[in-house]
Jmol script that loads the backbone (N, CA, C; Angstrom):
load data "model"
ATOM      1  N   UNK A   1       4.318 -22.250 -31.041  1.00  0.00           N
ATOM      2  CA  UNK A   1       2.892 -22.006 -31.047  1.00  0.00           C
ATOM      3  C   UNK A   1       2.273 -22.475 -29.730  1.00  0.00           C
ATOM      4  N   UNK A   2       2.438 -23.559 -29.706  1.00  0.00           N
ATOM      5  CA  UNK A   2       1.864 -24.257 -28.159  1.00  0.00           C
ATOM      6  C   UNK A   2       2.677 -23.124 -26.367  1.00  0.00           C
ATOM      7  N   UNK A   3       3.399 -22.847 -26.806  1.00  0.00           N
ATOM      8  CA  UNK A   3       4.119 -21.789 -25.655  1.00  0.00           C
ATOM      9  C   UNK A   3       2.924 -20.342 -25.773  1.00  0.00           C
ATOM     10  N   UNK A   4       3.167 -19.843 -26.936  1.00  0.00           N
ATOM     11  CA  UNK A   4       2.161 -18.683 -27.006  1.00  0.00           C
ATOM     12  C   UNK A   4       0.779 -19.068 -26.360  1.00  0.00           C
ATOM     13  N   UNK A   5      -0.055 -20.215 -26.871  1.00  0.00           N
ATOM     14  CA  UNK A   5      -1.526 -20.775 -26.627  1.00  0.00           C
ATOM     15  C   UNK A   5      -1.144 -20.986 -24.772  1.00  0.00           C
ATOM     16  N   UNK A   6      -0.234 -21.853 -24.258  1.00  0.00           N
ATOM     17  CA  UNK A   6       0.014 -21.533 -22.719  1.00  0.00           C
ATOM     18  C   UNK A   6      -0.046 -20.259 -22.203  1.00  0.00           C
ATOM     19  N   UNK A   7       0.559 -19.393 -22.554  1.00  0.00           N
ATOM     20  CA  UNK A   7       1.058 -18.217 -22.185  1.00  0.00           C
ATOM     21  C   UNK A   7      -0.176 -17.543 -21.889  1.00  0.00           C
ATOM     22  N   UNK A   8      -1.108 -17.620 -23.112  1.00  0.00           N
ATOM     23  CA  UNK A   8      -2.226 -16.888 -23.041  1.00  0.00           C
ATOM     24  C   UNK A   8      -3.418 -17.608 -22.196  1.00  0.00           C
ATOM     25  N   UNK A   9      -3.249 -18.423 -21.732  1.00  0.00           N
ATOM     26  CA  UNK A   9      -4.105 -19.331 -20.716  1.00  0.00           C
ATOM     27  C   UNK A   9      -3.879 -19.130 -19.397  1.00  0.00           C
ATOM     28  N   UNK A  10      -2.426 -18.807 -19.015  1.00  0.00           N
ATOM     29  CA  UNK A  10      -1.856 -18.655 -17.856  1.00  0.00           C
ATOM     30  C   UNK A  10      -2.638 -17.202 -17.566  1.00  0.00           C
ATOM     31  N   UNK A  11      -2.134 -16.384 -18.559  1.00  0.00           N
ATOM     32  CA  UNK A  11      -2.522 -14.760 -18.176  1.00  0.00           C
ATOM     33  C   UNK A  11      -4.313 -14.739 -18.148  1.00  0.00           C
ATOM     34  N   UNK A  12      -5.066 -15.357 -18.871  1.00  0.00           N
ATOM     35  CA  UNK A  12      -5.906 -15.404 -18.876  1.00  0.00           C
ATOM     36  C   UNK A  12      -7.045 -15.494 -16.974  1.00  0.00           C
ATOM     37  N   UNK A  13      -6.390 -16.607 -16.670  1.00  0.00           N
ATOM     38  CA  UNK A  13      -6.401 -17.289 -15.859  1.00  0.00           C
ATOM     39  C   UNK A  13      -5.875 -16.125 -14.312  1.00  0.00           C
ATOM     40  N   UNK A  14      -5.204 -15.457 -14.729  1.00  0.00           N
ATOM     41  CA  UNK A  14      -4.284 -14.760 -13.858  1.00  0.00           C
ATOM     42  C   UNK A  14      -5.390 -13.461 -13.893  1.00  0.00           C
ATOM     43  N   UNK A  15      -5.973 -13.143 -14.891  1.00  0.00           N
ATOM     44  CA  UNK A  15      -6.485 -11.867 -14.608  1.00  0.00           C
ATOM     45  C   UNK A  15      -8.330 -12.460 -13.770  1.00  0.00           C
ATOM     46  N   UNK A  16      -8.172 -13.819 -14.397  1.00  0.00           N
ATOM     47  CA  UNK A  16     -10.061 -13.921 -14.086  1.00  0.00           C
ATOM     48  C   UNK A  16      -9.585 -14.174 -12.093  1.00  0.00           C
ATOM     49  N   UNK A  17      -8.479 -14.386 -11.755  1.00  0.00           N
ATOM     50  CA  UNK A  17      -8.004 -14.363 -10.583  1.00  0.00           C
ATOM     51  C   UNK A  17      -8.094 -13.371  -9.337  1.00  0.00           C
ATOM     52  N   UNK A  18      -7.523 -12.263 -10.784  1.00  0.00           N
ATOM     53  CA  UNK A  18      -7.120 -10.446 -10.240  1.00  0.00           C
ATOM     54  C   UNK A  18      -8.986  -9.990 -10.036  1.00  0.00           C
ATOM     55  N   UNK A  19      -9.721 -10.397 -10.915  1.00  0.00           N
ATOM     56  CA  UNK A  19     -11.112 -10.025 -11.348  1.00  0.00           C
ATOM     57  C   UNK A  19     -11.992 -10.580  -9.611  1.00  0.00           C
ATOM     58  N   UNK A  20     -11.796 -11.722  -9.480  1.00  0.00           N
ATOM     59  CA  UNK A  20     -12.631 -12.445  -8.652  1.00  0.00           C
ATOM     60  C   UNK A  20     -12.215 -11.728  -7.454  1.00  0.00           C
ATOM     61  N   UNK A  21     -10.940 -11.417  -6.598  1.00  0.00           N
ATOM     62  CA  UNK A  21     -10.628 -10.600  -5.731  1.00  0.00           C
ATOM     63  C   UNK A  21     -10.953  -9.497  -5.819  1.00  0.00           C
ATOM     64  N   UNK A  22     -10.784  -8.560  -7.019  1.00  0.00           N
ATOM     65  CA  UNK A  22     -11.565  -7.408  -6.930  1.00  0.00           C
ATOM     66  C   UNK A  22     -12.874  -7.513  -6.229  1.00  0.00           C
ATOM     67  N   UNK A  23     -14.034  -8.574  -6.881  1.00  0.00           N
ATOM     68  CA  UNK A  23     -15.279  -8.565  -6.926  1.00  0.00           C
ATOM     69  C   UNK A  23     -15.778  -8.788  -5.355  1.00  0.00           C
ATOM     70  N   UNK A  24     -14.903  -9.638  -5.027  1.00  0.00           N
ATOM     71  CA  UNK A  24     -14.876 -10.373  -3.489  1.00  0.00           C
ATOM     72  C   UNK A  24     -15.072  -9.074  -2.320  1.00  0.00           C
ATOM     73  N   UNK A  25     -14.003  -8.354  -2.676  1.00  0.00           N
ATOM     74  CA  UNK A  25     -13.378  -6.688  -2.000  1.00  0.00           C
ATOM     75  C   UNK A  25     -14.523  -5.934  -1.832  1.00  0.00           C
ATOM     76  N   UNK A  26     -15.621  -5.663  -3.064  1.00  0.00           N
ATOM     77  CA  UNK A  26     -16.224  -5.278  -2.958  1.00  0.00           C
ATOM     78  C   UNK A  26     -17.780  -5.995  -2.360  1.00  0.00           C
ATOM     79  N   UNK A  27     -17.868  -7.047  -2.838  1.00  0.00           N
ATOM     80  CA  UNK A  27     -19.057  -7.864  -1.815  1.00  0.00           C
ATOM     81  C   UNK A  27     -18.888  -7.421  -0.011  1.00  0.00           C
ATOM     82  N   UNK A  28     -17.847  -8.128  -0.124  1.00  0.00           N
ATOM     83  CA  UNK A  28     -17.120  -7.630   1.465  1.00  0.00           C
ATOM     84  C   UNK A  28     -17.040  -5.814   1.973  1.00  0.00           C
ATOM     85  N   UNK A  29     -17.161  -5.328   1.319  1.00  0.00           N
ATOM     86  CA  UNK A  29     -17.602  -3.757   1.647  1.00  0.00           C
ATOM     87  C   UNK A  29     -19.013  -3.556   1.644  1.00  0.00           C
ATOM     88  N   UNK A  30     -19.570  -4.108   0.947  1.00  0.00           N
ATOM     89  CA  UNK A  30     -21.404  -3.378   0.591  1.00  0.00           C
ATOM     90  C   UNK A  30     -21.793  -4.866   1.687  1.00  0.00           C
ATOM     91  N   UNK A  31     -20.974  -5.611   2.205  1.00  0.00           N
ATOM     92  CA  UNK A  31     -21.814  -5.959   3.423  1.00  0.00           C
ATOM     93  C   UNK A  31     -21.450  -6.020   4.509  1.00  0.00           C
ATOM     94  N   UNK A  32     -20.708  -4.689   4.642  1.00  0.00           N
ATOM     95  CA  UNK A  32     -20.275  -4.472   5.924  1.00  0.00           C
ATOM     96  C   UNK A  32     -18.648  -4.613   6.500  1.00  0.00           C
ATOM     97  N   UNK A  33     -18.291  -5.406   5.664  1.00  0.00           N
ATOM     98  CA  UNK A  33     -17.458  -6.322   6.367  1.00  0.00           C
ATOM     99  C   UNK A  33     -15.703  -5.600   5.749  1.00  0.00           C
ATOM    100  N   UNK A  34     -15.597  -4.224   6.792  1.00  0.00           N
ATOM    101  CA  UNK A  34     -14.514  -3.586   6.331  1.00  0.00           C
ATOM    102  C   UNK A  34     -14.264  -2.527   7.947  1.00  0.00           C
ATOM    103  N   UNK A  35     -13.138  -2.273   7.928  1.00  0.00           N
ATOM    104  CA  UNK A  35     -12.628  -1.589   9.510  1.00  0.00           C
ATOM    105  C   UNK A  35     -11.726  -0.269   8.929  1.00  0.00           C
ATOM    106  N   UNK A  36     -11.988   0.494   9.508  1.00  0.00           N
ATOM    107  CA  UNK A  36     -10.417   1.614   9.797  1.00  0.00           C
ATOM    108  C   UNK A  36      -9.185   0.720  10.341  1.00  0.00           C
ATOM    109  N   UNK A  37      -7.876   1.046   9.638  1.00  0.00           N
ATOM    110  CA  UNK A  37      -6.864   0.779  10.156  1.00  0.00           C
ATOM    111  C   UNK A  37      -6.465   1.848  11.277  1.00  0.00           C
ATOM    112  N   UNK A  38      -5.466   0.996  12.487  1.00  0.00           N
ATOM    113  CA  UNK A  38      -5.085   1.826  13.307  1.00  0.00           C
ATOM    114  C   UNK A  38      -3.699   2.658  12.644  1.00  0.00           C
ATOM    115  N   UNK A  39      -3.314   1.639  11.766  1.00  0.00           N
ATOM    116  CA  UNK A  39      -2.039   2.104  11.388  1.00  0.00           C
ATOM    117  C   UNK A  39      -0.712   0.945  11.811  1.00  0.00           C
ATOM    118  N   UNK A  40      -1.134   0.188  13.157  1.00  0.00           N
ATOM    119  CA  UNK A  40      -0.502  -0.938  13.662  1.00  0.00           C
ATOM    120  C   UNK A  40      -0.987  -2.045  13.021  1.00  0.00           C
ATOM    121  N   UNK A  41       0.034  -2.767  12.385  1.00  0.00           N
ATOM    122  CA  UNK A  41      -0.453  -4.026  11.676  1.00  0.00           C
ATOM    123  C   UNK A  41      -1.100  -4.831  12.934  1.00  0.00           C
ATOM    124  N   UNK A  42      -0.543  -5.532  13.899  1.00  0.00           N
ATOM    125  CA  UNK A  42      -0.611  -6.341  14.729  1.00  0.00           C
ATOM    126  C   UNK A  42      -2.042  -6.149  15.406  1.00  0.00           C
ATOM    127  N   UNK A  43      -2.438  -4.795  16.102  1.00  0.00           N
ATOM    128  CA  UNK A  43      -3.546  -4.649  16.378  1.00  0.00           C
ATOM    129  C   UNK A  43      -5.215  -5.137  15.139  1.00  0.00           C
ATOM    130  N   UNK A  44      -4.356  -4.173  13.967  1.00  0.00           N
ATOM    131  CA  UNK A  44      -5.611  -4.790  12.997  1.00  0.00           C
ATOM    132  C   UNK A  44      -5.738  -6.091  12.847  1.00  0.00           C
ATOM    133  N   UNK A  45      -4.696  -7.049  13.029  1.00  0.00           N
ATOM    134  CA  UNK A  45      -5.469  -8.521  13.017  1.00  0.00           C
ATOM    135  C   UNK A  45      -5.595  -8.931  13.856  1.00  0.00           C
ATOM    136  N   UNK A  46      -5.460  -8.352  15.090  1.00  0.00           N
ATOM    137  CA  UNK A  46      -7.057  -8.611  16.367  1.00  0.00           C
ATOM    138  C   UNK A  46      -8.022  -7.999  15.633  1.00  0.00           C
ATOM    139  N   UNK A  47      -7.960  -6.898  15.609  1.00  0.00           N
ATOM    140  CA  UNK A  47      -9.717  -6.392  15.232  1.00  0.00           C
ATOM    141  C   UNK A  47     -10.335  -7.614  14.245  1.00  0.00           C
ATOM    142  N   UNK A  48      -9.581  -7.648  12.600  1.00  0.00           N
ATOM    143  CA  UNK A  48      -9.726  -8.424  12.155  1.00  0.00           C
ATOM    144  C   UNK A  48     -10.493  -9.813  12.560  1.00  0.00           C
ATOM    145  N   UNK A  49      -9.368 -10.385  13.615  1.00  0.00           N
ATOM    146  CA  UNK A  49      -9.838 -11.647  13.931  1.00  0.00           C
ATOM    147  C   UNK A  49     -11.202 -11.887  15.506  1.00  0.00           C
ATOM    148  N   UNK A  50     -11.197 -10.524  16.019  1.00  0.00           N
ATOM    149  CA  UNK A  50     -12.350 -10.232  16.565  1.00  0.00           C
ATOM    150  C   UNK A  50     -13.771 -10.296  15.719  1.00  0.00           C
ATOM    151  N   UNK A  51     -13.596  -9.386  14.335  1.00  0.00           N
ATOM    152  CA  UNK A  51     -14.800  -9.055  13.428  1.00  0.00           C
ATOM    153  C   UNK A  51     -14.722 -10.202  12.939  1.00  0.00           C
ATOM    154  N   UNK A  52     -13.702 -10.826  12.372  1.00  0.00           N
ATOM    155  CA  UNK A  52     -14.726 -12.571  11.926  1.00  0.00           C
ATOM    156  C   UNK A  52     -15.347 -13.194  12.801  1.00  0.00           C
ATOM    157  N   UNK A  53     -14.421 -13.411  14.302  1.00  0.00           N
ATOM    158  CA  UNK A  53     -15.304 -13.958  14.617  1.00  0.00           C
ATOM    159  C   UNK A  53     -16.846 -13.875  15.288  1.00  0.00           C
ATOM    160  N   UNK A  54     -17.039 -12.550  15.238  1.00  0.00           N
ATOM    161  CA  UNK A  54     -18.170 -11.992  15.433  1.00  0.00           C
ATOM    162  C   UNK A  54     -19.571 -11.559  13.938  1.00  0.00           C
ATOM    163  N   UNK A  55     -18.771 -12.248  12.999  1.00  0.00           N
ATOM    164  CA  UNK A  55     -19.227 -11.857  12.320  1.00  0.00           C
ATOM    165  C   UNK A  55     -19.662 -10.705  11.285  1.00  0.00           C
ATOM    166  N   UNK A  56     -18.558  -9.811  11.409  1.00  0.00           N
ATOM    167  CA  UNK A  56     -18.566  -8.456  10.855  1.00  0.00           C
ATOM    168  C   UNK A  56     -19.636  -7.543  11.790  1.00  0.00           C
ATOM    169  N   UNK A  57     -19.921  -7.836  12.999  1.00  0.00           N
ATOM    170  CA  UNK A  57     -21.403  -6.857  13.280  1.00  0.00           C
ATOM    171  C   UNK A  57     -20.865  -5.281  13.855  1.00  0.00           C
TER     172      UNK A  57
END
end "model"
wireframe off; spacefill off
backbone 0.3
color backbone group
């Protein structure tokens, strides 16, 4: 019984996880704060780390 009551705490826990990143994804889009990929990983985290530190503008 106590394994099941874990089990369901863990997953619980795991989805309010999956939920909050969703929500995040989308804050971070409706304020701007999203790029075209070039397709090159390496380049996008310059851009990336250009747009933070500029602030998404």
């Amino acid at each position: 019984m106590t394994e099941t009551i874990l089990s369901k705490e863990i997953t619980h826990t795991q989805v309010a996880e999956v939920q909050e990143a969703i929500l995040q994804g989308y804050k971070d889009w409706a304020n701007g704060a999203y790029y075209q990929s070039t397709g090159d990983f390496f380049k996008d985290r310059e851009i990336v780390a250009r747009k933070e530190a500029e602030g998404w503008k």
